[in-house]
C-alpha positions in Angstrom: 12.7 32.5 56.0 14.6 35.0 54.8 13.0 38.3 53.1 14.1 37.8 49.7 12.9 34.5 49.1 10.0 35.7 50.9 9.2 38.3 47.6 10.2 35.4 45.7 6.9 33.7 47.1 4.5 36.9 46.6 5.8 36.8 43.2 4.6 33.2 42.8 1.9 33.6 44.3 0.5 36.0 42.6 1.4 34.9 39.1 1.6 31.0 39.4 -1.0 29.8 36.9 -2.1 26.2 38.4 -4.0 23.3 36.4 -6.4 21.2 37.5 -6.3 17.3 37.7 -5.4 16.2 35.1 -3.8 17.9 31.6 -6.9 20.3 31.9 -6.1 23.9 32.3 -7.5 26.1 34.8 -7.4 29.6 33.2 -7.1 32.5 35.5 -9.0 34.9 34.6 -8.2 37.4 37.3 -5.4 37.6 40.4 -6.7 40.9 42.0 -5.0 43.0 45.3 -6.9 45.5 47.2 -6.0 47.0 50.2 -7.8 48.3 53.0 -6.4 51.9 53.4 -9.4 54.0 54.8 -8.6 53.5 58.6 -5.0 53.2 60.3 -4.8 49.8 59.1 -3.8 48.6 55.6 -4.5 44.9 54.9 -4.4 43.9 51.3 -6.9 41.1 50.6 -7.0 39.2 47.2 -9.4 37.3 45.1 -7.5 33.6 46.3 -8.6 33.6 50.5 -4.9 35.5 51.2 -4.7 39.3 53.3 -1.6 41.0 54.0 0.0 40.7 51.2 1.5 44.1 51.4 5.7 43.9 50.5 7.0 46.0 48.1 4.4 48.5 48.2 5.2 51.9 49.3 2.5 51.4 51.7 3.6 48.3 52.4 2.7 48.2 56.4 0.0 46.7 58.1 -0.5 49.2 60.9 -0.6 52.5 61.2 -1.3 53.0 57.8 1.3 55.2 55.8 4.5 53.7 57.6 6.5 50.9 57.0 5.6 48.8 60.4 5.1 45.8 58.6 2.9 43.1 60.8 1.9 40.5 57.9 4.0 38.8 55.5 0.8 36.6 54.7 -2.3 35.1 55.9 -5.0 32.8 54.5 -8.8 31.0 55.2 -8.2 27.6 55.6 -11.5 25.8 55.4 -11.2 21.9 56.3 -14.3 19.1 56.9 -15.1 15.3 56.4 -16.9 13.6 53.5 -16.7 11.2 51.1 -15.2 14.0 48.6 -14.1 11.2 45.8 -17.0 9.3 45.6 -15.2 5.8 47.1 -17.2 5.0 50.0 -14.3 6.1 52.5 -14.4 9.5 54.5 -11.9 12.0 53.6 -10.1 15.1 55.5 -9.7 17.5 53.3 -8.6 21.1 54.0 -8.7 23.7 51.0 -6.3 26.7 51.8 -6.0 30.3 50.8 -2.4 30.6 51.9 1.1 28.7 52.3 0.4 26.1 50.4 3.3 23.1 50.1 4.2 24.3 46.8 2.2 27.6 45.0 0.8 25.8 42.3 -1.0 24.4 44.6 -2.8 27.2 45.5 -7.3 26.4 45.7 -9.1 28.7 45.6 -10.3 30.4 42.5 -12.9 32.8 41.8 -16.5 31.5 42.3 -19.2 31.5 39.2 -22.2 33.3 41.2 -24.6 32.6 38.6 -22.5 34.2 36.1 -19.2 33.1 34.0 -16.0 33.0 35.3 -14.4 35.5 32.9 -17.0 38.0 34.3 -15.1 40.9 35.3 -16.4 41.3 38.3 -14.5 37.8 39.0 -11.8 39.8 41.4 -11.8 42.5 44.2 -14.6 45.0 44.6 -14.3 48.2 46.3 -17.1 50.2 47.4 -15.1 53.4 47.6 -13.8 53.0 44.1 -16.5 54.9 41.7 -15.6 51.9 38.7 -16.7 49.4 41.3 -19.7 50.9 42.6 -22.5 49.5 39.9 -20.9 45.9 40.5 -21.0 46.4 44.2 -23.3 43.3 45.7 -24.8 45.3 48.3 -25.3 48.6 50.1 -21.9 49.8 51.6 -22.4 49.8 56.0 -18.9 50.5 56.5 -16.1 53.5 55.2 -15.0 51.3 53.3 -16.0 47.3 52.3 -14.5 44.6 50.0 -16.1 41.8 48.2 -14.8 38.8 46.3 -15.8 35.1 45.7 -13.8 32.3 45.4 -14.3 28.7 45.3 -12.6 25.3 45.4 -14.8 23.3 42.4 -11.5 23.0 40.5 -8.6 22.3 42.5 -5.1 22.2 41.2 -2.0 20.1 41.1 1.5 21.6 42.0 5.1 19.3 42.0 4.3 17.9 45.5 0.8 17.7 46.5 -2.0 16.8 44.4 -5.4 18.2 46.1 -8.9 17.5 46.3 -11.7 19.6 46.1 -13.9 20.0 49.3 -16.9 21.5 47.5 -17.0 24.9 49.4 -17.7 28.1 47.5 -17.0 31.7 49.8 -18.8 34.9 49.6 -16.2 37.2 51.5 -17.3 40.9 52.5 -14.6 42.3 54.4 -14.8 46.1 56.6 -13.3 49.2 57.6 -14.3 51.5 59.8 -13.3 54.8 60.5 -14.5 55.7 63.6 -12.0 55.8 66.2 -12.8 52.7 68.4 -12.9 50.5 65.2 -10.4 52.1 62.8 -7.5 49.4 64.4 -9.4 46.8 62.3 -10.2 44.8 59.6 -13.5 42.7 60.1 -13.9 39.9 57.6 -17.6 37.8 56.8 -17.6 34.5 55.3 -20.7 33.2 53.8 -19.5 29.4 52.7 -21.8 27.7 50.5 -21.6 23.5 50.2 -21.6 23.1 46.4 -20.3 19.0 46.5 -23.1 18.8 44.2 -20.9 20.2 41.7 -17.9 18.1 42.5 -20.0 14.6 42.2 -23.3 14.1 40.5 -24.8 13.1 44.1 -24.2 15.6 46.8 -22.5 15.2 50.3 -22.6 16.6 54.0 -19.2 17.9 54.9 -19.2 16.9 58.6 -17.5 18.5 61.4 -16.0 21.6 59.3 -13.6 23.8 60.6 -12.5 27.2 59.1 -9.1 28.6 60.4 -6.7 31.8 59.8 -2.9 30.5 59.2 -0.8 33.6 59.9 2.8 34.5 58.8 3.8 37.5 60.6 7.1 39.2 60.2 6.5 42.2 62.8 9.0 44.7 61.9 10.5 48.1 60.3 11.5 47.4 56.9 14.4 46.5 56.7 15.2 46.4 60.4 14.1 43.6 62.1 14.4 39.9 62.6 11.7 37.3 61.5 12.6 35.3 64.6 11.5 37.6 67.0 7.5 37.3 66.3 5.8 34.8 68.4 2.0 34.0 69.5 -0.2 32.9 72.4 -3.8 32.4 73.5 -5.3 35.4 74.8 -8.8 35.2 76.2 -10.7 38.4 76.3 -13.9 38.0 78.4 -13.8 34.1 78.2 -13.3 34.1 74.5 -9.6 33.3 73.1 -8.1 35.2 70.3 -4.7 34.6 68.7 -2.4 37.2 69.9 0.8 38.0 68.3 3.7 40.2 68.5 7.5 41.0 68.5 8.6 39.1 71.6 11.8 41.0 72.1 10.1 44.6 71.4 13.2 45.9 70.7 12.6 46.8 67.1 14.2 50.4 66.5 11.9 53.0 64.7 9.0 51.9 64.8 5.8 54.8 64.5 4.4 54.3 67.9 4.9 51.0 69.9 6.1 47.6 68.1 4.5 44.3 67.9 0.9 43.9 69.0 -2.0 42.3 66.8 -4.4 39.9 67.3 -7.1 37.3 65.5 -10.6 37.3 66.7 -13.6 35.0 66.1 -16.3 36.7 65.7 -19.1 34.0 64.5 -18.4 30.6 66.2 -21.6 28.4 66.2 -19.2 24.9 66.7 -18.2 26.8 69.9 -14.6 25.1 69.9 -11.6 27.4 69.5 -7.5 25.7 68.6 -4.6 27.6 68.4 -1.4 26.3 67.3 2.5 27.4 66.7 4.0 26.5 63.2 7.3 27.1 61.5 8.3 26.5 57.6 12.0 24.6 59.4 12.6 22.3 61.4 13.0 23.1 65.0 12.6 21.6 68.7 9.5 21.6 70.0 7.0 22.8 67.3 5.4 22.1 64.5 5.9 22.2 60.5 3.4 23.9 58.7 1.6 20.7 57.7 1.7 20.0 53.7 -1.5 17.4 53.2 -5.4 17.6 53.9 -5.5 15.0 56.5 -2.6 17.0 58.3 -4.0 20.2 57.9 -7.6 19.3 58.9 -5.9 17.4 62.2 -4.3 20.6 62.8 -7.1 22.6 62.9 -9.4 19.9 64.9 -6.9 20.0 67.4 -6.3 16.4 66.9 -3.0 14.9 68.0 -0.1 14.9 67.3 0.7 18.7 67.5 1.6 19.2 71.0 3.3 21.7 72.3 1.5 24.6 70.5 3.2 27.4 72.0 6.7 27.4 72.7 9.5 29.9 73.2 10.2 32.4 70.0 13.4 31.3 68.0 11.9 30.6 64.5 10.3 31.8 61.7 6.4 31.8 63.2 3.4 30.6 61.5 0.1 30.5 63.5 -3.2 29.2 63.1 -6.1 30.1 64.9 -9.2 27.5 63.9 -12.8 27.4 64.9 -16.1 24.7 64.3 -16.9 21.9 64.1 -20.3 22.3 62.5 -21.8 20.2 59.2 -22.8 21.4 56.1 -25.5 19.9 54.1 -25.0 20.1 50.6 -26.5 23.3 49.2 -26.6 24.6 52.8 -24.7 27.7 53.8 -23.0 28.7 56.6 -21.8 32.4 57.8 -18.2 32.7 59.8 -16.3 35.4 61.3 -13.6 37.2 62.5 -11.5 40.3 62.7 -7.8 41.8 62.5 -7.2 44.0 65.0 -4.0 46.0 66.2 -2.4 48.4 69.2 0.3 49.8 70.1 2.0 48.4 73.1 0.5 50.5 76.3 3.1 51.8 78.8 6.4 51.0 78.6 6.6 47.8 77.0 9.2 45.2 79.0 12.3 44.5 77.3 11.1 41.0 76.7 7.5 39.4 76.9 7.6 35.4 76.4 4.4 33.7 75.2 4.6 31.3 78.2 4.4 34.1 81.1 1.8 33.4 83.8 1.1 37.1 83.4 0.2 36.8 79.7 -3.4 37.9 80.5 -6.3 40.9 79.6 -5.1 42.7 82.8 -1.9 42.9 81.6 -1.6 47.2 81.2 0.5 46.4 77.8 -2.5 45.2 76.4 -5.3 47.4 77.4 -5.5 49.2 74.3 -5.6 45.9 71.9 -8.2 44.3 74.8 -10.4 47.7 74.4 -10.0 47.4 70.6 -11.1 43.6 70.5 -14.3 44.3 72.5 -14.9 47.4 70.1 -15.0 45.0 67.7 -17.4 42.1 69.0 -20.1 44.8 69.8 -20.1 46.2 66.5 -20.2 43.1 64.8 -23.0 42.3 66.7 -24.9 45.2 66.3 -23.8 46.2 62.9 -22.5 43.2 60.7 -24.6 39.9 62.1 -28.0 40.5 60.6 -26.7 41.0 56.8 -28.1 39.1 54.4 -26.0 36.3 52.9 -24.5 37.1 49.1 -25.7 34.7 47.0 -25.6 36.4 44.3 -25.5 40.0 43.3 -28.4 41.4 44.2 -30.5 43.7 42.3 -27.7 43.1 39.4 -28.3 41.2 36.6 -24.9 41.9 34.9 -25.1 43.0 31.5 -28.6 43.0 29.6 -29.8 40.2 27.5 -29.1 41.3 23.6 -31.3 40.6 20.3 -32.5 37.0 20.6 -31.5 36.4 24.0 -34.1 34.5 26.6 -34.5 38.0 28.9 -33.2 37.1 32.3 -34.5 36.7 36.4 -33.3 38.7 38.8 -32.2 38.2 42.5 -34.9 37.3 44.6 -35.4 39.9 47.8 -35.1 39.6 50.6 -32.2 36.9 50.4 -32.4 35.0 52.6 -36.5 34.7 53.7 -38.2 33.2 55.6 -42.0 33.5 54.7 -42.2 35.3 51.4 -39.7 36.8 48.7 -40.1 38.5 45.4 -38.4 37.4 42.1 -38.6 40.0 39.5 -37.4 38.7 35.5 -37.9 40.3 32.2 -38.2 39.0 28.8 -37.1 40.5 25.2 -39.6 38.8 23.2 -43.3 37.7 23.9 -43.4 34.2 24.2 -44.6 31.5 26.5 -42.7 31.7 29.8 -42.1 29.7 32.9 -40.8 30.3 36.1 -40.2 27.5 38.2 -38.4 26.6 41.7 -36.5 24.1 42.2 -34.9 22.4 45.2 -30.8 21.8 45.2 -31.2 17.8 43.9 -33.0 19.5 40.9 -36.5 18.2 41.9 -39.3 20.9 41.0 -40.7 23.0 44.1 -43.4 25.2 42.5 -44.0 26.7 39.4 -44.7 31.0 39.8 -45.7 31.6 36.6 -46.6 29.5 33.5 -48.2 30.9 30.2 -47.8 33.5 27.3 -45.9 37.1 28.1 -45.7 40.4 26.2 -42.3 41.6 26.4 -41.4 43.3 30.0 -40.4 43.3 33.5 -42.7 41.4 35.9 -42.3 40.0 39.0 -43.9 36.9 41.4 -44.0 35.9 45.4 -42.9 32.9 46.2 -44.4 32.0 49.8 -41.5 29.4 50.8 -44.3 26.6 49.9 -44.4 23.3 47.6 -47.4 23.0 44.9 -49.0 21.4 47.4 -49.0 23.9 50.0 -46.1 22.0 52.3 -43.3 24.6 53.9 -40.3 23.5 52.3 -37.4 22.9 54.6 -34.6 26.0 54.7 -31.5 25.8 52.1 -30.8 26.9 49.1 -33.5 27.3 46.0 -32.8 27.3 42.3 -35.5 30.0 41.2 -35.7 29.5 37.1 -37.1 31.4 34.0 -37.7 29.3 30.9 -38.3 30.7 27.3 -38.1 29.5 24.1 -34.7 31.2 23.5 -32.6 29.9 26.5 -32.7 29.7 30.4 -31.6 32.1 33.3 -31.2 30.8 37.0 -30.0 32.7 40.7 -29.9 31.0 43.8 -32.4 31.8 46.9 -31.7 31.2 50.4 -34.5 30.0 52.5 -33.7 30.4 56.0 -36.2 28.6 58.0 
């Protein structure tokens, strides 16, 4: 595709105002960029499940930060799974996607409600290194820099070709930087997805067999030298684990600030266990695929189910790749934590004048690649060690928002720790005395426990919950509604029980 009608796109995409089903209106509230710019890389990352979208700034490459090597035109979740979505009786395959959509008003995701309203301005990027975003940060910083958003999928949108459906997945997304030097080649990215079906349909469902993917448009070039055609993509498997490698085929790109054309996708969290990797183009071509334009085509794509054979051909095109990973299901209410990273090199050595994604030598030995191989496994420990034990973000932690004024019911803060397992602490305030309760309640809306239940002077306060029904039974992990009743209104946040 060429590169002006490319900007075209970013310019749609970043201002198309889509509508739900239906005449209803979906009013945006924000369309929020941030870029990752503390390390060598710089990955924008907006509020709609899309990174990279970089062009026309005058940092507008992806790696090393401050030239203009540009590795990303655009790349996007794509989150897929089974269930009877509308409510007929018949299983659907429905993907909701973050990027390159069949027409930009079709673009799902929008910001998630986290227990607070969706003009909230915290409804768009957060940066822990700016000082304005600091007090609305979710959670203490572990890396140089971190990003947080939420989006969701409740209300999803019709465009001139393809009317969507709603899967019922909301996303917490925390994304790091790191700026020591065997990390600060990447980009790591967490995805806590909650099931909220229950707010599609009045009854719940299990999305079965759910897969979560990364479709990639890379244009791997010097601005504005370069071909589009050139970029291509392969399986590479680092220590028995396959990542999506991609880079300029030919690397014969002039000018480039150290050696052209090396990146890769990496899985980081994988409980399904199954890894796909595919080739796509936006034209028609021999011998691989379009990028697919319907839910039951994108969900088969990312399954791995056929058709969509060969995946990995010869370069000649304009490349889209997808790297997927599941299957796992997701009860409704439950939540479920993904992975992975974006991670670049320069080529090591003298690169050859031509490297084709079908060479028998395309391998972690391969010299080229022992900086991006070093780089991937620099990654997987630190996530490990580092990122795997954070809490998921249910809400915002520790931050109520803005106070409740004159007349307002007082409010309940995030329980902690979130998630438990054998006890957590709710603390809540009220403005006015008054007779109080604070109940728990279970994802269906049937009652758990009641904390506290009688007359209040006006204060902060606080109560354990042990994990336990009224009658003293464990209650099953998921996802609690923890709620303070007063006379003047109600105030709710989400717990997460984990076993």
């Amino acid at each position: 595709m060429p590169q002006l009608s490319k900007i075209g796109i970013l310019c749609g995409l970043l201002f198309a105002l889509p509508a739900t089903a239906g005449a209803q209106k979906l009013t945006m509230s924000f369309n929020s960029l941030v870029a990752h710019d503390t390390n060598q890389a710089f990955l924008r990352v907006s509020n709609r499940g899309g990174f990279g979208l970089a062009l026309g700034d005058a940092d507008a490459g992806n790696f090393p930060r401050g030239t203009m090597n540009r590795y990303i035109f655009g790349a996007g979740l794509w989150i897929g799974g089974i269930g009877d979505v509308d409510g007929n009786g018949q299983p659907d395959r429905i993907t909701t996607i973050g990027y390159n959509p069949s027409n930009l008003s079709d673009l799902e995701w929008i910001e998630g409600t986290v227990g607070f309203g969706r003009n909230d301005s915290r409804f768009r990027v957060l940066d822990s290194t700016n000082p304005d975003d600091q007090n609305d940060f979710p959670a203490t910083p572990v890396a140089t820099q971190e990003l947080f958003t939420v989006y969701g999928d409740r209300f999803s949108t019709f465009g001139t070709d393809q009317a969507s459906v709603p899967l019922g997945v909301e996303v917490r997304q925390r994304s790091f930087a790191f700026a020591e030097a065997d990390l600060n080649t990447a980009v790591i990215f967490q995805w806590d997805f909650l099931n909220i079906s229950d707010q599609i349909r009045n009854t719940g469902y299990t999305i079965e067999d759910l897969w979560t993917g990364i479709v990639l448009d890379p244009d791997i070039q010097v601005s504005p030298v370069g071909s589009v055609l050139d970029d291509t993509a392969a399986p590479l498997a680092v220590d028995g684990e396959e990542v999506l490698l991609i880079w300029d085929s030919d690397f014969s790109e002039p000018a480039f600030e150290g050696a052209p054309g090396l990146m890769a996708i990496v899985p980081l969290v994988n409980p399904g266990g199954q890894t796909t990797i595919t080739q796509m183009t936006s034209q028609f071509g021999p011998n691989v695929r379009i990028v697919p334009t319907n839910d039951a085509d994108q969900y088969d794509t990312m399954a791995g189910i056929a058709p969509r054979d060969p995946t990995i051909v010869e370069p000649g095109f304009d490349l889209r790749a997808l790297i997927s990973w599941g299957a796992i299901d997701l009860a409704p209410g439950a939540v479920h934590r993904t992975a992975a990273a974006f991670v670049w090199a320069d080529a090591d050595g003298d690169p050859p004048s031509f490297l084709s994604p079908l060479d028998p030598a395309l391998d972690e030995d391969l010299p080229l690649l022992s900086d991006l191989v070093a780089a991937v496994r620099s990654v997987r420990q630190a996530y490990d060690q580092r990122l795997a034990g954070l809490p998921a973000l249910l809400d915002f932690p520790g931050d109520p928002g803005p106070g409740p004024g004159p007349g307002e019911p007082g409010v309940v803060l995030q329980n902690f720790p979130n998630p438990f397992t054998d006890q957590t602490t709710i603390r809540y305030s009220i403005i006015d005395a008054a007779n109080v309760q604070l109940k728990v309640f279970d994802i269906a809306g049937r009652e758990v426990t009641t904390l506290a239940d009688g007359f209040l002077e006006p204060g902060e306060y606080s109560a354990n919950w042990d994990g336990r029904s009224t009658q003293g039974v464990d209650v099953p992990a998921g996802v609690y509604v923890i709620q303070l009743v007063t006379p003047a209104g109600t105030s709710t946040v989400r717990g997460l029980k984990a076993r």
